[in-house]
C-alpha positions in Angstrom: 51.1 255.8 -92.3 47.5 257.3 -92.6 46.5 259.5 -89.8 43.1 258.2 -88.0 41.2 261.3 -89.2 42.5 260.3 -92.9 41.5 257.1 -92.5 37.9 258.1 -91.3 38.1 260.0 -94.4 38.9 257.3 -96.4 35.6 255.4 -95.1 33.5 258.3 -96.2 34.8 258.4 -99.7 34.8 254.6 -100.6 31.7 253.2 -102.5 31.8 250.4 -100.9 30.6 251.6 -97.4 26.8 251.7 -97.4 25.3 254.7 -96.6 23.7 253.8 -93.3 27.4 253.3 -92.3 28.3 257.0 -93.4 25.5 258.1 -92.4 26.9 257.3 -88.5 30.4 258.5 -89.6 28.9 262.0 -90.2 27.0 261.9 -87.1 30.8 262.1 -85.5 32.0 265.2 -87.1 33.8 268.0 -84.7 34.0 264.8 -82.4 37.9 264.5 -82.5 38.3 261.9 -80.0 35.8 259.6 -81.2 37.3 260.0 -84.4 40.6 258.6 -82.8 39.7 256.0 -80.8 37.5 254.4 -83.8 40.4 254.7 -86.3 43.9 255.2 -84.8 44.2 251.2 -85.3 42.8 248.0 -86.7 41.2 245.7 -84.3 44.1 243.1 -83.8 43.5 239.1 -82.7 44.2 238.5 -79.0 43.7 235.5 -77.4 40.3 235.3 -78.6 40.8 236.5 -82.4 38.8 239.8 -82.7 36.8 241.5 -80.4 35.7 245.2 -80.1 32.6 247.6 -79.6 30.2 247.3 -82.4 30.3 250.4 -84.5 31.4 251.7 -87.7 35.4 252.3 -87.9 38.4 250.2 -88.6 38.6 249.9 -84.7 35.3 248.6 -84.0 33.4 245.5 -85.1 31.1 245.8 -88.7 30.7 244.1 -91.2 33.2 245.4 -92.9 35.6 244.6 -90.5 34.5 240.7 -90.3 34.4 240.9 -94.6 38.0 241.7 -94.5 38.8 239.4 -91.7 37.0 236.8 -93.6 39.0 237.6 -97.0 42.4 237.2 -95.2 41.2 234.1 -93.7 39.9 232.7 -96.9 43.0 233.3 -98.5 44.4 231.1 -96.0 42.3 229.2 -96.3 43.0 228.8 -100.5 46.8 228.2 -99.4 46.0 225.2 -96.7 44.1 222.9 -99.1 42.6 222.1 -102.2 38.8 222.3 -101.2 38.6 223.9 -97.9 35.3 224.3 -95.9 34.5 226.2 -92.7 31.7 226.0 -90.0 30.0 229.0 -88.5 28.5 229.5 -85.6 27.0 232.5 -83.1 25.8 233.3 -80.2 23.1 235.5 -78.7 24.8 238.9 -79.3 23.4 241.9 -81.2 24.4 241.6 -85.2 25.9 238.5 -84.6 23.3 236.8 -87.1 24.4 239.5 -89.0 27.9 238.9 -89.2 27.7 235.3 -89.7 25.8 236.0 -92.8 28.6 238.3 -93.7 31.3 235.9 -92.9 29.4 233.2 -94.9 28.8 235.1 -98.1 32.5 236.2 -98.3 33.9 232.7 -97.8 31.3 231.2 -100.1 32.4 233.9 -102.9 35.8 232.5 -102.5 34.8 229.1 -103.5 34.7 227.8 -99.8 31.8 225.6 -98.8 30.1 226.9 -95.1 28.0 225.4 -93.2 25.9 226.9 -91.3 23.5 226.9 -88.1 20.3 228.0 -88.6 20.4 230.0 -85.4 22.8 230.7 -81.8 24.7 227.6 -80.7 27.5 226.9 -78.0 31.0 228.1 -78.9 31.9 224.5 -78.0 29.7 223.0 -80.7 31.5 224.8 -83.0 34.5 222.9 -82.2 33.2 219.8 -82.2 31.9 220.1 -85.9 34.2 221.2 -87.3 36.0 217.9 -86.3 33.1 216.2 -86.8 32.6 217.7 -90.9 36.2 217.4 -91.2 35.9 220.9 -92.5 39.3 222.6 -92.6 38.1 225.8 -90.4 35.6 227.6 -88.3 34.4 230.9 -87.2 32.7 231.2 -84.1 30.6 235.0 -83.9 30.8 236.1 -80.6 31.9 238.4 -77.6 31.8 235.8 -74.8 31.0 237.4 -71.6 32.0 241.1 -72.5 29.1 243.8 -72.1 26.0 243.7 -74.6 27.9 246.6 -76.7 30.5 244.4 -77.7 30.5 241.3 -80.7 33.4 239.6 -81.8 34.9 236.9 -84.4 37.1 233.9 -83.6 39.1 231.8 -86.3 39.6 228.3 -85.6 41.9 225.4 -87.4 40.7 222.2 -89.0 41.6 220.3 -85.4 38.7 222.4 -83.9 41.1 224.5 -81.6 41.3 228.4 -82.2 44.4 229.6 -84.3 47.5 229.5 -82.0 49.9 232.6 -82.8 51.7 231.2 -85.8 48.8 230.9 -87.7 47.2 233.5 -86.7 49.7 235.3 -87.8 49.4 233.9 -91.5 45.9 235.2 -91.2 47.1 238.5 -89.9 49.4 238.7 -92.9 46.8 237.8 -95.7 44.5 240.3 -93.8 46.9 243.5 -94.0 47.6 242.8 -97.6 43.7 243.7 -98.1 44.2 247.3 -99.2 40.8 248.5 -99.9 37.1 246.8 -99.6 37.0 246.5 -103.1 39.1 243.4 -103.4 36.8 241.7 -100.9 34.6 239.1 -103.0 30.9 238.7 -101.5 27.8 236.9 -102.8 24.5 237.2 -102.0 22.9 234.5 -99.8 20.8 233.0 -102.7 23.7 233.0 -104.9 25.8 231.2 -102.2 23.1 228.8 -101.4 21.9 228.0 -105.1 25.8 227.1 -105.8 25.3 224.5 -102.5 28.1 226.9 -101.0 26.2 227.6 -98.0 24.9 224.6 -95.8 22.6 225.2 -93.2 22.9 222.4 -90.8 20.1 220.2 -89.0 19.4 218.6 -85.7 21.1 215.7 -86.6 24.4 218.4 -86.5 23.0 218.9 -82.8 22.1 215.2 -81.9 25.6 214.5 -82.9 27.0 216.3 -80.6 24.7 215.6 -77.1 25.6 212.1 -77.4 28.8 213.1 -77.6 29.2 215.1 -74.4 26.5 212.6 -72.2 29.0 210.0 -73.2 31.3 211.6 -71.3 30.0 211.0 -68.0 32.1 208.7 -65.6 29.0 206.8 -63.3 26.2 206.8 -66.1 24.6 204.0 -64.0 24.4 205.9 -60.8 22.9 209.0 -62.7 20.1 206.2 -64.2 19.5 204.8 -60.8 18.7 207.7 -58.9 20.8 210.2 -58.4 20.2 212.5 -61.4 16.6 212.2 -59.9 17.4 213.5 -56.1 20.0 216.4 -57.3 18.2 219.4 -57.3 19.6 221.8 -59.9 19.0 225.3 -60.7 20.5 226.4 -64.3 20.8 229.9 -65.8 22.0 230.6 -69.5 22.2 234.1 -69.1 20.1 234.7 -72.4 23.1 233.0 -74.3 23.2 229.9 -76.4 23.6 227.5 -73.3 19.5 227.0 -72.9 18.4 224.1 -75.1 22.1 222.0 -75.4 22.2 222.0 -71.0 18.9 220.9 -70.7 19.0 218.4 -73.0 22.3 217.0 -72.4 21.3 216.8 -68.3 17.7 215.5 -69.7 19.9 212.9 -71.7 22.2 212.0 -69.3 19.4 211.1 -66.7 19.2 214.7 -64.7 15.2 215.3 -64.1 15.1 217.9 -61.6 16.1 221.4 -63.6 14.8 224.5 -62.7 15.3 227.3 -65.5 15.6 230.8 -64.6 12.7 232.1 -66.4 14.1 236.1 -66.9 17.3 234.5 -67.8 16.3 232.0 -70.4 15.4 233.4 -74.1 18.5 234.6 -75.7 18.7 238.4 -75.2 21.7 240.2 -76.8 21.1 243.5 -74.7 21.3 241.0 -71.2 18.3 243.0 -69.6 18.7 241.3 -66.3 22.8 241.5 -65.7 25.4 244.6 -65.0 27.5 241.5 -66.9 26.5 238.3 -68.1 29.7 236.6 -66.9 29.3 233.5 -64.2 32.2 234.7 -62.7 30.5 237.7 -61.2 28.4 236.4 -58.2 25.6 239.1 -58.7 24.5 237.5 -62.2 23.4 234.7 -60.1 20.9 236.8 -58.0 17.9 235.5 -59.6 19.4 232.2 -59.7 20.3 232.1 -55.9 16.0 233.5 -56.0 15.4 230.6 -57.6 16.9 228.2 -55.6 16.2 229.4 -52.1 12.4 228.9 -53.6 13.2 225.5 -54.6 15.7 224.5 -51.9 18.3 223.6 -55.1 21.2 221.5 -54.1 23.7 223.5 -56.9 23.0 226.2 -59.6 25.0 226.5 -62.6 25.2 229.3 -65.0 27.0 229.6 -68.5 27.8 233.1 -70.5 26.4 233.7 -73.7 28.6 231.3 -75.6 28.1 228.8 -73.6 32.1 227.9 -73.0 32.4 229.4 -69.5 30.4 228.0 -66.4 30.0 228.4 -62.7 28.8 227.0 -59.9 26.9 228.0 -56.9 26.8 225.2 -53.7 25.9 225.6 -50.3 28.2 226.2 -47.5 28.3 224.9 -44.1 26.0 227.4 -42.9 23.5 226.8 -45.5 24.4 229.7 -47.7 24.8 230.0 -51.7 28.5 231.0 -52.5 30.2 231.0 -56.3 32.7 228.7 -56.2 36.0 230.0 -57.8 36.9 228.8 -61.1 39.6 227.1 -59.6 37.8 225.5 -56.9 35.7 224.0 -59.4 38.4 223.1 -61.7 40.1 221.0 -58.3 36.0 219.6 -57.6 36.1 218.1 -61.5 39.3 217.0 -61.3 39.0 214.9 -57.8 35.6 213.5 -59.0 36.9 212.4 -62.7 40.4 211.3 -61.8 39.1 209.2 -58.4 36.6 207.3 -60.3 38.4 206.6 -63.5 41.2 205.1 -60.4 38.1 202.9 -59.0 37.0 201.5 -62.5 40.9 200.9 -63.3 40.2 203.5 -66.1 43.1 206.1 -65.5 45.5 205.8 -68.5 49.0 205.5 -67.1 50.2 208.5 -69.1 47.1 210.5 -68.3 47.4 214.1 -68.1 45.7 217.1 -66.8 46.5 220.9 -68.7 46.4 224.0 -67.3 46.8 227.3 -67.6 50.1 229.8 -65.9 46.8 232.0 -64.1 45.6 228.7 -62.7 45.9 227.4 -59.2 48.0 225.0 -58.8 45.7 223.1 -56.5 44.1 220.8 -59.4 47.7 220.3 -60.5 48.5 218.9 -56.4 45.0 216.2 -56.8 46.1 215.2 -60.3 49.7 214.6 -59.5 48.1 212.0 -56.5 46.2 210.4 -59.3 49.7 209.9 -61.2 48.9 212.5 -64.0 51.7 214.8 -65.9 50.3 218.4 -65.3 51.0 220.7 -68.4 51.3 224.5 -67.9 50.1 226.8 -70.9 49.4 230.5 -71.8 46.2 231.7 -70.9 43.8 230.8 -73.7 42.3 227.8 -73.9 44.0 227.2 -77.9 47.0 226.7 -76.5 45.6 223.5 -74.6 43.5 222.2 -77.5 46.9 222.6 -79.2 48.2 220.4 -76.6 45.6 217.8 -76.6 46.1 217.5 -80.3 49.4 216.9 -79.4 48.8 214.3 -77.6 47.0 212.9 -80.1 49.4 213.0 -82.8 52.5 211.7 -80.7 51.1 209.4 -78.4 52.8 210.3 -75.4 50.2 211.3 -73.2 45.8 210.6 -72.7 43.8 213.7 -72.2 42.1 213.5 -69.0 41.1 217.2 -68.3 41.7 220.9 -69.1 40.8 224.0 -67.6 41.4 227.8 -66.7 41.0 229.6 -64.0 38.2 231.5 -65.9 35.6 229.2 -66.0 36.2 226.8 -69.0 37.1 223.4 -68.3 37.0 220.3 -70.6 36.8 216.4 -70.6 37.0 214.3 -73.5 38.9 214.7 -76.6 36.1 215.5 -79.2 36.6 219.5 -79.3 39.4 221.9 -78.6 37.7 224.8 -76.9 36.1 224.7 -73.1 32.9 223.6 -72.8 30.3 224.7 -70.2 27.7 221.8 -71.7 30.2 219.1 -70.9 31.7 221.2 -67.6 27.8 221.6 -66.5 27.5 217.8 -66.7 30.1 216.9 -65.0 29.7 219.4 -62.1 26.6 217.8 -61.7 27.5 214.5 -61.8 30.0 215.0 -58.8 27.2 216.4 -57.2 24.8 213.8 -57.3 27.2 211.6 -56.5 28.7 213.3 -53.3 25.1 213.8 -52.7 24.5 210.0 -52.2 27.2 209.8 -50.0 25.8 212.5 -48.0 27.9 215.5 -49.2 27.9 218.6 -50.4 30.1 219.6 -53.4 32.0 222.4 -50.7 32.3 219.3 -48.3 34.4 217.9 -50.4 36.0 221.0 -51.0 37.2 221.3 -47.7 38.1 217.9 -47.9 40.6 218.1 -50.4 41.9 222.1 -48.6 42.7 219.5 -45.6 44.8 217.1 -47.2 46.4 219.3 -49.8 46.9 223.1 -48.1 43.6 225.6 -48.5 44.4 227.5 -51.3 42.7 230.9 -52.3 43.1 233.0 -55.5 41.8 236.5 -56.4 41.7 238.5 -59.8 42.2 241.8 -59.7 41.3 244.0 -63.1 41.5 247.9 -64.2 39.8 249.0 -67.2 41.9 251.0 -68.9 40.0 252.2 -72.9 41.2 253.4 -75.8 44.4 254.4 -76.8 45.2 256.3 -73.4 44.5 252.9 -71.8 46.8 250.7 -74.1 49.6 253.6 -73.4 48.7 252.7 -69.5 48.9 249.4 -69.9 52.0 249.3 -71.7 53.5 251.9 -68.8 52.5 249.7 -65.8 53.9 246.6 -67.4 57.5 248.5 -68.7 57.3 249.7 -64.8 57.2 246.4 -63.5 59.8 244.6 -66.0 62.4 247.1 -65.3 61.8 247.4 -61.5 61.2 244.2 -60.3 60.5 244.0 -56.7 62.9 242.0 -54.1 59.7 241.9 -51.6 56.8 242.5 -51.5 54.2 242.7 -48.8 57.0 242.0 -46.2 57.6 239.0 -49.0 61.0 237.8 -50.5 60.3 237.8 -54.1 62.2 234.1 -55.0 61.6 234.1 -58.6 60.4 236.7 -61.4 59.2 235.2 -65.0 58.8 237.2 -67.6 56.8 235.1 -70.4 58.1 237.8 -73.1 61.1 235.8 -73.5 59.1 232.8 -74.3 59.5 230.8 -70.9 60.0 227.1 -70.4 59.3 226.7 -74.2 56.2 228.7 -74.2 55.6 231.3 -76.9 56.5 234.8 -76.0 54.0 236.7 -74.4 53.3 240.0 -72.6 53.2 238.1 -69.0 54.9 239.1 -65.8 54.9 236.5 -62.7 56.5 236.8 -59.6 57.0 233.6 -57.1 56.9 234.5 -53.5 58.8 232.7 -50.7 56.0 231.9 -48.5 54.4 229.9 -51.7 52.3 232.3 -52.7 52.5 234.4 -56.6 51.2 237.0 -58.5 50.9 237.7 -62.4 50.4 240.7 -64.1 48.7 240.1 -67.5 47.0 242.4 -70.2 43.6 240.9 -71.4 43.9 240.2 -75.3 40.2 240.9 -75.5 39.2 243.9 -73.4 40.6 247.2 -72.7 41.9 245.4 -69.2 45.3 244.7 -67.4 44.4 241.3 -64.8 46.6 240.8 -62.2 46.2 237.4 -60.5 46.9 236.2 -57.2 47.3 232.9 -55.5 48.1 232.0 -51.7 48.8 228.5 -49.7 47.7 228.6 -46.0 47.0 225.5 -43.8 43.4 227.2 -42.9 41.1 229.4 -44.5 41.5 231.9 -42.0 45.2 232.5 -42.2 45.1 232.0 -46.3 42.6 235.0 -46.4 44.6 237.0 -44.5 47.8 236.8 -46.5 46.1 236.9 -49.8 44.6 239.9 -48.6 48.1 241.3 -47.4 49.2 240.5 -51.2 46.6 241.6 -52.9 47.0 245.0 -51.2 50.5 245.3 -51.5 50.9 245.0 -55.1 47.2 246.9 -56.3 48.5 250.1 -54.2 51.5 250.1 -56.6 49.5 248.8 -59.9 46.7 251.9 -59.2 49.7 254.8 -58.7 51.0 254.5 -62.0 47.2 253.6 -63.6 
């Protein structure tokens, strides 16, 4: 095995690395670590396919990188059917244009018809046409929420879902069977486009897809009369792909009183505004909470720059803007969906609701009153489109919702991945209608923490980089599987689950969970997309008060130990 300084070598010496490329690579001589860290490995899929710093370096995202990618996937592709075709899309990031290009041209050199979108659209959309082209794949450019030096590249299947592990592991296979650049097969756009290989799509591609998610509203009547009229509504897309779909979806759907925030609305791959552009951070909504103290906004909603993750702002009973949890919102969509589909006698008998091992079990406690199965899954959301498609193939159960506890939720079975367009109406929708009745959206909220328990979760991460950090990692999860705790906090530990044995007919992954006596848990979990290990934590109380206090307790308890061997 090639050391990484060979490797870097290797780069410099190949004709097929432009000289803009080498031209950085130089720039990084006598710059040993840099060396390593950009070489020592090839960026590997996670749960999001690839994702890295842009850069050149087999360990960072180029074009190169995504043309080899793209190879191995094509000669999947070549092995799946007879005519394959694949979508693309991208969001707002830097090169991502750039890289769909790539992506296109290599595929298209292969024999494999893309289509394309002229410009950034929602991760979701993706999904949705690749279902609705019946193409046999897709490739969605993006980094999702990670900082603006980051891009990334995820493969999807020709049910619209992202690649669950055995296929991605095909792809994996094809890809390290790549031994040089040159047996990579590119052609130029107007090669690819005069051979009808490339397809750009139209707004009819777009229209397609609105009336697909407005359909998915549960009281479109109630919207119409009124209420999408009184519920003021402040939206940020974080200079991601979520401007023009949101507004015309809620526009669609009946929803007249939007407020943009202005800094926040042109796409903007650097993210000026944001330490983050990730709605699960409450201080990228400062300008939105700005903007809605202006206009006295009922709810604001924000999406990352894919447009698959969204949160929610509401007022409390004081008056004051707080970012609901993921999961809170997750339980809010759930109680609104599942209680109205009841009323209208909608509810399928063998309905179900899909989750994630991360997520709260509080949506799974209002589903199971509404006489739905709950699923448990891995974190990612592939692993519930798998599910859903399922379902689809067998029968045995009716998609009624799916969500994670970081921010991507879905209704309706016409994609595979989250969507913050359709979560964003929905969210919405609850709120206007709450709004009728005289509530708030955390009203109800405390509401459903009265008759079910108040639950409260808390994610805890360490950013650990490069290949010091992956050795951490790997030492504070080895730590914790061989000394598993009997207490904790002053806690019984009941139950320890290690996922790496591939749990209750899961697939094996790197996942520790630990269930507490009092009802509480924590899970110890390294990201597959960032140089992070999360470590998740959920508590039951019968008031918020008392909740707080014990996650608090826990959260403590088990960071102390987490940050000694970090």
């Amino acid at each position: 095995m090639k050391t990484a300084v060979e490797v870097y070598q290797d780069w410099l010496d190949d004709v097929n690395v432009d000289e803009v490329t080498k031209e950085e690579l130089r720039s990084l001589v006598g710059q040993s670590n840099e060396i390593e860290d950009r070489f020592f490995r090839e960026l590997e899929f996670g749960t999001g396919g690839l994702r890295g710093v842009m850069g050149a370096g087999t360990n960072r995202m180029n074009r190169y990188v995504i043309g080899k990618a793209t190879q191995g996937f094509a000669n999947f592709l070549l092995g799946q059917a007879d005519h394959p075709s694949v979508v693309i899309a991208h969001d707002s990031r830097q090169n991502s244009d750039v890289f769909t290009l790539e992506a296109a041209c290599v595929l298209a050199a292969n024999g494999i018809r893309t289509y394309v979108f002229h410009s950034l659209r929602p991760t979701p959309q993706l999904s949705f046409a690749v279902r609705d082209l019946q193409a046999t794949g897709g490739i969605v450019v993006t980094a999702s929420h990670n900082p603006p030096e980051y891009n990334g590249y995820k493969v999807y299947g020709a049910d619209g879902g992202q690649l669950v592990p055995h296929q991605a592991e095909q792809v994996i296979a094809h890809i390290r069977d790549i031994a040089s650049f040159d047996q990579v097969k590119r052609l130029t756009q107007a090669e690819a486009e005069q051979q009808g290989l490339i397809v750009w799509l139209g707004e009819d591609a777009d229209q397609r897809y609105i009336d697909t998610v407005v359909a998915q509203t549960v009281q479109p009547q109630i919207i119409k009369a009124g209420a999408g009229a009184v519920l003021n509504v402040v939206f940020t897309p974080l200079h991601g792909a979520g401007n023009l779909p949101i507004r015309s979806v809620l526009s669609q759907a009946g929803f007249t009183n939007v407020h943009v925030v202005p800094e926040q609305e042109k796409p903007d791959g650097m993210f000026p505004t944001v330490k983050s552009p990730n709605p699960e951070e409450q201080e990228a909504f400062t300008l939105a909470i700005k903007l809605a103290d202006q206009v006295s906004a009922d709810i604001i909603i924000g999406t990352d720059p894919d447009c698959d993750r969204m949160g929610a702002v509401v007022k409390n009973e004081q008056g004051q803007y707080v970012v609901l949890s993921g999961n809170q919102s997750g339980a809010l969509m759930i109680e609104y969906l599942l209680s109205k589909q009841q009323e209208q006698g909608v509810l399928p008998a063998n309905a179900a609701v899909i989750k994630t091992i991360v997520t709260s079990e509080m949506g799974a406690d209002i589903a199971k009153t509404y006489g739905c199965t709950v699923f448990n899954t891995l974190t990612g959301f592939k692993y519930i489109g798998e599910l859903i498609t399922q379902f689809e193939r067998t029968g045995s159960h009716h998609f009624a919702f799916g969500y994670e506890e970081s921010y991507g939720y879905l209704t309706g079975k016409y994609a595979r991945d989250k969507d913050a367009v359709v979560a964003s109406l929905l969210i919405c929708e609850a709120a206007a209608y709450y709004k009728t009745q005289g509530k708030t959206l955390y009203d109800v909220l405390l509401e459903l923490y009265a008759k079910h328990g108040t639950y409260l979760e808390k994610l805890e991460s360490r950013t650990l980089k490069g290949k010091d950090g992956l050795e951490k990692i790997a030492t504070i999860m080895q730590d914790w599987r061989e000394n598993s705790p009997a207490e904790i906090g002053g806690v019984l530990v009941e139950r320890s689950l290690d996922y790496a044995k591939g749990l209750d007919g899961l697939p094996a992954e790197n996942v520790l969970k630990y269930m507490l006596a009092d009802g509480s848990w924590f899970c110890l979990r390294p990201s597959g997309t960032e140089p992070k290990l999360k470590v998740y934590f959920a508590v039951r109380g019968t008031d918020i008060e008392g909740a707080s206090a014990a996650l608090k307790q826990l959260v403590t308890a088990v960071m102390s130990r987490v940050d000694s061997l970090a």
